[in-house]
C-alpha positions in Angstrom: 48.8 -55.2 64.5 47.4 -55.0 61.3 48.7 -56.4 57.6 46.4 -55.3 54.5 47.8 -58.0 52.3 47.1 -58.4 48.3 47.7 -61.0 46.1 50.1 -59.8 43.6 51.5 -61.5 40.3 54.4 -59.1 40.7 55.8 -56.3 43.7 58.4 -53.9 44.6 59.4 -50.8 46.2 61.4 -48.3 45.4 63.1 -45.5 47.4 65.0 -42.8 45.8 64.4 -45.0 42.4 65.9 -47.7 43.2 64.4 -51.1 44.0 65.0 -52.4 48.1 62.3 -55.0 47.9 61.0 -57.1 44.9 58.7 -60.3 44.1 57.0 -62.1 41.8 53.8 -64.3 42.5 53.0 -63.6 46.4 51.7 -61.4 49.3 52.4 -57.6 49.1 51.7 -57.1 53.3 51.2 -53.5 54.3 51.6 -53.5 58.1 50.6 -51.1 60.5 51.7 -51.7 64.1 49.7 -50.7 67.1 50.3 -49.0 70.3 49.1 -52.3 72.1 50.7 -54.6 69.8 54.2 -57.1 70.7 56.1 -60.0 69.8 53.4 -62.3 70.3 50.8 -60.6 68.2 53.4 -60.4 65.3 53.8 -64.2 65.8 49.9 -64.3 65.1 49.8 -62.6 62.4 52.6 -63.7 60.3 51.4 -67.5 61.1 47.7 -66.1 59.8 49.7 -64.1 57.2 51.6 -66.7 55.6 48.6 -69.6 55.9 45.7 -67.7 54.5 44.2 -69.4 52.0 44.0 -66.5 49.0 45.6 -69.0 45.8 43.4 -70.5 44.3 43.3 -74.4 43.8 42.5 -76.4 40.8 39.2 -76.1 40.9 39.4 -72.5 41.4 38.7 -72.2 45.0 41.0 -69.9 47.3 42.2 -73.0 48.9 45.7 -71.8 48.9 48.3 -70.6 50.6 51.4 -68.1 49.9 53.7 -71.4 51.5 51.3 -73.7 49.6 51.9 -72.2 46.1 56.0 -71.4 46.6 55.2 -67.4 46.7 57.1 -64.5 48.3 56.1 -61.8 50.4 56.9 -58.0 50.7 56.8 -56.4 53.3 56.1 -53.1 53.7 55.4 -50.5 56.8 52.2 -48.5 56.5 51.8 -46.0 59.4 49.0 -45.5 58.3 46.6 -48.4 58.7 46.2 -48.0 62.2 44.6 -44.2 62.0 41.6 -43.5 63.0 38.8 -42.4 60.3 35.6 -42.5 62.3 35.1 -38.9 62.1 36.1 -35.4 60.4 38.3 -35.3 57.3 41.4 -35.8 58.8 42.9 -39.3 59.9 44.4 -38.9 63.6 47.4 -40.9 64.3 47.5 -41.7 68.1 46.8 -45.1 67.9 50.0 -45.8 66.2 53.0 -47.3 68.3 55.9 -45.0 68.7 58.5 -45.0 65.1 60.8 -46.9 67.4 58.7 -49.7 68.8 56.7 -49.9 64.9 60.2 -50.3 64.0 61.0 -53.5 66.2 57.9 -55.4 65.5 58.1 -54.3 61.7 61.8 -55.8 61.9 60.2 -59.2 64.2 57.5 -59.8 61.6 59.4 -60.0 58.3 62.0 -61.7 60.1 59.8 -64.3 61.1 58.6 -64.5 57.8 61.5 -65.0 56.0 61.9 -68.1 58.7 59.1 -69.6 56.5 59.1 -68.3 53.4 61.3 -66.0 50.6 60.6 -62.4 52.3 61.4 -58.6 51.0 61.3 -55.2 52.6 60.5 -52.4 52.0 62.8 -49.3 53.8 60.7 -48.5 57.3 60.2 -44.7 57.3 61.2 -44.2 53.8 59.1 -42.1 51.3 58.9 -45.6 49.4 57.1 -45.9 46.0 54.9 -49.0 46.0 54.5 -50.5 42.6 52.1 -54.0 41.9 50.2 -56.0 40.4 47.2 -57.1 42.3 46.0 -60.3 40.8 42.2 -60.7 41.0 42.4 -57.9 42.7 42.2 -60.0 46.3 43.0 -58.1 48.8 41.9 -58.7 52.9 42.6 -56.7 55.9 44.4 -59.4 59.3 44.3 -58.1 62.2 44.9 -59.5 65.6 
C-alpha cells in the first residue's frame, strides 16, 4: 500500500464540479492499493500517515505532525501509484489490487483516519479533479 502525501495549506476535489472532499492546513494522501496489501498494512500506514513529522516546529524543523498541528487530511484513490515504470513508455497496471478490493481498503484507510483525525474523500473511481496547494512543496512517498 502506498500514500504519496503532500503538505498542503489548502485541498479539494471535485467531480462533475462539485466539491466531495475539502481542507485547509493538512495532508492531501494519494493512495494506491496493492495486490498484496490488507487491513493490517492500511493500519500501518495510516498510523505512519497521520504521525509523520512534515510541520514544522518553532524552530523550523519538520518536527510535526498532521495530529500535532490540528490538520486534516484528504484522501484520495490513485490507481495509479502502484504501476510499474521500470521499462517502455507505457505504465502497466497489474500490480494493482482488483477495483473491488482497492475499494475496501481505500474505504478501511480513511475510515481509520477519521478515527484520529478530521478526514475527507475523494469519490473512488471518479474522474476527480484534484485542486491544492502544496506548501513548501513537501511531498514524500509511505509505503509499507
Amino acid at each position: 500500500m502506498i500514500a504519496l502525501i503532500q503538505r498542503v495549506s489548502e485541498a479539494a476535489v471535485r467531480v462533475d464540479g462539485n466539491i466531495v472532499g475539502a481542507i485547509d492546513k493538512g495532508l492531501l494522501v494519494l493512495l494506491g492499493v496493492e495486490k498484496e496489501d490488507d487491513e493490517a498494512k492500511a493500519k500501518r500506514l495510516m498510523e505512519r500517515v497521520t504521525t509523520y513529522r512534515v510541520f514544522e516546529d518553532e524552530q523550523g524543523k519538520m518536527n510535526l505532525s498532521v495530529k500535532d498541528v490540528g490538520g486534516s487530511v484528504l484522501v484520495v484513490s490513485q490507481f495509479t501509484l502502484p504501476a510499474d515504470t521500470k521499462k517502455g513508455t507505457r505504465a502497466g497496471f497489474s500490480r494493482g489490487a482488483h477495483p473491488d478490493d482497492a475499494r475496501r481498503l481505500y474505504d478501511y484507510f480513511a475510515d481509520l483516519c477519521e478515527d484520529e483525525l478530521p478526514t475527507q474523500r475523494g469519490q473512488f473511481a471518479a474522474d476527480m479533479k484534484v485542486s491544492l496547494i502544496n506548501d513548501g512543496p513537501v511531498t514524500f512517498w509511505l509505503q509499507v
